[in-house]
N, C-alpha and C positions, 0 to 999 in steps of 0.2 A: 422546137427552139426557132427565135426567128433573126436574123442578123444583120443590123444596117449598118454600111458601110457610111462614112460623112467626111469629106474631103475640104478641110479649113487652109486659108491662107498663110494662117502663121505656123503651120508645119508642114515639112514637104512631104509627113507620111501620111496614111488613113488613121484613121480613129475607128476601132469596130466596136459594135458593143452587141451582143450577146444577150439574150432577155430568153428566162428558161421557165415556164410555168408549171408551179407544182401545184396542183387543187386537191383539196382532201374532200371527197362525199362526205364527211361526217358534220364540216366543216363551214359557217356560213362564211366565212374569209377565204381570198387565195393567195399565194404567197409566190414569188418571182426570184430569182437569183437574176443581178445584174451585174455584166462584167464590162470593163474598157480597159482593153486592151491598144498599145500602141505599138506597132511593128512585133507584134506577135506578142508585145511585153506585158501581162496583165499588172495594171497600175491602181483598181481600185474592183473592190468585189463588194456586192453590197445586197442584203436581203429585204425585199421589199412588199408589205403588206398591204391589204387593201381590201375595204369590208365589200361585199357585193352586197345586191340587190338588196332590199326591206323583203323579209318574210313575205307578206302580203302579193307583194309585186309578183312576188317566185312561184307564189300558190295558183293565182291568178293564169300566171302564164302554163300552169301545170307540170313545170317543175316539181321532181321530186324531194319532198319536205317531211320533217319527222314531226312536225304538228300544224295542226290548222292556224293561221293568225286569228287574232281576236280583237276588238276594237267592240264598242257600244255606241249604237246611234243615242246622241244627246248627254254623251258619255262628261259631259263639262256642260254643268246647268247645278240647277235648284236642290240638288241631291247631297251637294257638297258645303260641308262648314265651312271653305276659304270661299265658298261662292258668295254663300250670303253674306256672309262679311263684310265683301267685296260690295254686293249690293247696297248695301248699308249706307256705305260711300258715293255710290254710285248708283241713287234709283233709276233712272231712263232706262231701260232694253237699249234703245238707241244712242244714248251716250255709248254704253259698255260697247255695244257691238260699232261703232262707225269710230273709233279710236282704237288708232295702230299698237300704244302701250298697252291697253286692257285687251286686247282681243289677244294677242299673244300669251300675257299674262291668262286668259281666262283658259286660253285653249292648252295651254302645258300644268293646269292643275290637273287633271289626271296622270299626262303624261308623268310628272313629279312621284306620283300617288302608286300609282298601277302600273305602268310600263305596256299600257297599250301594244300591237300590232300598227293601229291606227292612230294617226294622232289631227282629227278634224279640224278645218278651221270654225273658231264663234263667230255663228254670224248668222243671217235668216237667208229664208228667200226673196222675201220682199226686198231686201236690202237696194236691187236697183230701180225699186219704182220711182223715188224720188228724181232719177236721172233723167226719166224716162216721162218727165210732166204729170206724173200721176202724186200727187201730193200725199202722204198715207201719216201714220203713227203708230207706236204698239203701246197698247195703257195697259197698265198693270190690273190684272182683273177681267179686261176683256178683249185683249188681244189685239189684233189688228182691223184699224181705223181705216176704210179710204174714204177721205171727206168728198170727193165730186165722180161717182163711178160713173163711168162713159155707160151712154145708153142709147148712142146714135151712131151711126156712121160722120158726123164731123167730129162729134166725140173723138172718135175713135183714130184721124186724122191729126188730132192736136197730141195724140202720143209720139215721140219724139224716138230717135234709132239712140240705143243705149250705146255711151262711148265709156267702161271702166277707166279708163287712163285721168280722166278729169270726172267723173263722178263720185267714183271710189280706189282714191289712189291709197289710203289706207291698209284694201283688201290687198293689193298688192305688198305691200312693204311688211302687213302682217306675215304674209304665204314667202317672202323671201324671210324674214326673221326665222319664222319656224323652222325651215331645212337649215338654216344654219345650227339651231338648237337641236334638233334634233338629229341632225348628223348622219343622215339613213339608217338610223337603228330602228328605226318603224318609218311607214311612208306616210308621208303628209296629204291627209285627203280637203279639196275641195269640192264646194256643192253651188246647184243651183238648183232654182225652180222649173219643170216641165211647162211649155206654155197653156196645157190648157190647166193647168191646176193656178199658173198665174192669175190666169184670166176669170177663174172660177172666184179666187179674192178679190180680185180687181169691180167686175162686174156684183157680187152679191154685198159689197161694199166692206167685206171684212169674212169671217169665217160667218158659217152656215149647217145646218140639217138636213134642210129639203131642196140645195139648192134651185130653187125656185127661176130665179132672175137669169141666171146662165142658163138653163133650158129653154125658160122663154126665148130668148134673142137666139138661142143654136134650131130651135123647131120654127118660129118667125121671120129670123132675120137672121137666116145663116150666112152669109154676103157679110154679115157686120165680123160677126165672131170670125171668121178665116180673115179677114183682115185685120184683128185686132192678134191672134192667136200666131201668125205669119208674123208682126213684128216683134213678138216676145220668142218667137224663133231665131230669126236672125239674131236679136240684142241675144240671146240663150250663147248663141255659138260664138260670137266673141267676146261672154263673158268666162265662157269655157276656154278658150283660149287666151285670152286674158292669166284666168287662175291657174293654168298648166306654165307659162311664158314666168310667171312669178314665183315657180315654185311646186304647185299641185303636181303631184305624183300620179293621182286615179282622181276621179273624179265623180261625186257622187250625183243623179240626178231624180229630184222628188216631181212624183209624179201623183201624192196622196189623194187627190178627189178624181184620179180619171175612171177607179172602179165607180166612179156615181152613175157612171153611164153604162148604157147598154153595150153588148157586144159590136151589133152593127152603128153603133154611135162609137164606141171607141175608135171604128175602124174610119170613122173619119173625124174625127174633132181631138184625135190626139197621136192616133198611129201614127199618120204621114209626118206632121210634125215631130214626132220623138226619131223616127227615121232621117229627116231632114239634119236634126243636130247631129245623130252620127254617123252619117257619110260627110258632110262637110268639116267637121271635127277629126275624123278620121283620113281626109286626105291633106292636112297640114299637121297633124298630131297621131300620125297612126301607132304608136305605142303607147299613147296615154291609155287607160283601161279606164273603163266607163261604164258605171254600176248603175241600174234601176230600178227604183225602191216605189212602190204603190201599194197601199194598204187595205186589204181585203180585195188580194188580187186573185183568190183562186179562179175564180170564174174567165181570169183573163192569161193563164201564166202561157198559153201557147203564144199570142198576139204577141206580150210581153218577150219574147225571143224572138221574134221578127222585126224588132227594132233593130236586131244587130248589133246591140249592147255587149259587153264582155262578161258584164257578171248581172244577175237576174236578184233582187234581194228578197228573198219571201220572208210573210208574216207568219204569224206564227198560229192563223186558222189553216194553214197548209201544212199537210205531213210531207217533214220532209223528204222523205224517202219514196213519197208518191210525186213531189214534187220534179227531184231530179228525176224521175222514170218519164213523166211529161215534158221536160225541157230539153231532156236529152242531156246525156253524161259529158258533152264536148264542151258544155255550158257551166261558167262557174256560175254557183250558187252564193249567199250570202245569207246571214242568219242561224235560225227565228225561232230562239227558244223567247213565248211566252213574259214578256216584262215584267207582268205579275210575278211571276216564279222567282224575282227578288226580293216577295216579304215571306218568301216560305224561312222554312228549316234550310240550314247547313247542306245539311243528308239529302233531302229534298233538289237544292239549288245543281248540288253535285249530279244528282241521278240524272236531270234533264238534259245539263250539260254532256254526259255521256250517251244519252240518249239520241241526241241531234247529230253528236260528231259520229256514232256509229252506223247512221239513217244516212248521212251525208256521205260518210265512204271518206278515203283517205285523199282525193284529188279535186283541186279546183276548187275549196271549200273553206268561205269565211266565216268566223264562228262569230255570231250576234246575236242581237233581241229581234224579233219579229215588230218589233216599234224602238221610238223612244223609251230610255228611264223615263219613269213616271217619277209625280214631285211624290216629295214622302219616305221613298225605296230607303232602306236602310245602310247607309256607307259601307259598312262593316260587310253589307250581304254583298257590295258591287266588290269590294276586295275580292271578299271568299273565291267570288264567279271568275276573275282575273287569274287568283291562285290555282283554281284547277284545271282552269283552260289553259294556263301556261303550262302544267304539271302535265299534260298529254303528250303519250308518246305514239303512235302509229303503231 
């Protein structure tokens, strides 16, 4: 019990009040008994409720929890009948995503749907190249455009320090809307892009195979690429802060082409930099948790915990259960049952689901797809996967 005493001018006695915490383990609320009392006289008693943490957050921290959270990367896209509809109205990617009403709207159909763990914000990585004098598009069909990819060092000069506040003050007013809507009943995640997978779109002038064009200038003209890689660092860290200051609760960060590289090539064209965003992130936001997601990371998942990250997200070419034994149990994990495993069977969907969460163990463990849903996936199967990842008991 704790007891403050508060001495007011307009009575010549104390005011105590009394605040007595009752917490149930079973329980994600706690509950407080408040008393004010004046000269010993109790004048109002009052019982006071209050949700804690988002599951997710609690998992994270390692907190004991009686099921894993569950959230789906891309869990609010192409898979859903309110989406397309929506598109209908609204063909651009970049209309839908750089408007404050549709990104909210876009990012709370699931949450409406399934009742996520997570509830993401819509929105890309590229989203701040525009800011950032790199001029880009996403066409329907082939994805993302960058119409002038730097190829030189003044190039690379004419890129400009990302300011959120006046490039994408949307992502903001979106990331405050949604903690109001969603009330901490699941945590609101933010994301950005890792700088060298930026610069992998940036330089190859759109997505790629062999990325060809980024190896050349990182084996040639390495001087170019760390200086182009350094300022999507820096703009990285206070877009991250940016999206934690408006809202973001954890914060996701995509790092999908740094498996393009070799081991001793990750250790310089992407390590320092993913370590640079979280010590600097971490000394003005040291509670925000900060996930890192790279796609056909086995080859990398040690490196991948020397970033320093909170939670490691593996794909779903990694067993998980070989995965935490490499990363180390002190390490949350995230993930990676298979995306495909949403055109299976019912029965099927179920077994994997129980599979991952039993491999995974009961601590520090977010339950995901090892990728995005894929377009196509059957709505019905992304419910099922929701219903029995919710239905889990420890």
């Amino acid at each position: 019990m704790s007891i403050l005493q508060v001495s007011t001018s307009s009575l010549s006695s104390s005011i105590l009040l009394s605040i007595s915490p009752r917490k149930s383990l079973s329980s994600p609320k706690s509950c407080r008994i408040v008393r004010c009392s004046v000269e010993g006289t109790t004048v109002t008693e009052r019982k006071v409720s209050a949700i804690s943490e988002p599951l997710l957050l609690r998992a994270v921290k390692g907190e004991v929890v009686d099921r894993p959270p569950v959230w789906l990367m891309r869990q609010a896209g192409r898979y859903m009948k309110s989406y397309q509809t929506l598109c209908e109205k609204y063909p651009s990617f970049r209309d839908r995503s750089e408007n404050a009403d549709l990104v909210v709207e876009i990012s709370l159909q699931p949450w409406k749907v399934f009742k996520p763990d997570g509830v993401i914000l819509f929105s890309d990585i590229l989203t701040p190249l525009s800011g950032m004098n790199i001029p880009f598009d996403i066409v329907k069909g082939k994805g993302p455009i960058i119409f002038n990819p730097p190829q030189s060092a003044a190039d690379v000069d004419q890129v400009r320090e990302f300011i959120p506040e006046e490039s994408v003050p949307y992502v903001g007013e979106a990331l405050r809307r949604l903690r109001n809507e969603v009330n901490n009943e699941a945590a609101v995640l933010g994301f950005v892009g890792a700088p060298f997978t930026l610069s992998s779109y940036v330089i190859e002038g759109g997505s790629s195979k062999n990325f060809t064009q980024i190896k050349r200038l990182a084996f040639s003209q390495p001087k170019v690429l760390h200086a182009l890689l350094q300022k999507f660092t820096t703009s990285m860290i206070t877009y991250i802060r940016y999206q934690a200051d408006s809202g973001a609760q954890a914060v996701q960060i995509f790092d999908s082409w740094a498996t393009e590289l070799s081991p001793v090539d990750f250790e310089e064209f992407s390590l320092p930099y993913l370590k640079q965003i979280v010590e600097a992130v971490k000394q003005t936001h040291p509670n925000l948790p900060l996930i890192l997601y790279a796609s056909g990371s086995g080859g990398l998942l040690e490196r991948l915990a020397r970033t320093g990250v909170d939670v490691v997200s593996l794909d779903w070419t990694v067993d998980m259960a070989e995965g935490r034994d490499r990363l180390g149990r002190d390490l949350a994990v995230q993930g990676n049952v298979d995306p495909g495993v949403l055109f299976g069977s019912k029965e099927f969907i179920t077994s994997r689901i129980h599979d991952t969460v039993k491999k995974a163990g009961r601590d520090k463990h977010i339950l995901n797809l090892g990728h995005g849903i894929k377009v196509g996936t059957p709505e019905e199967n992304v419910a099922h996967f929701f219903e029995v990842a919710q239905g889990i008991r420890y």
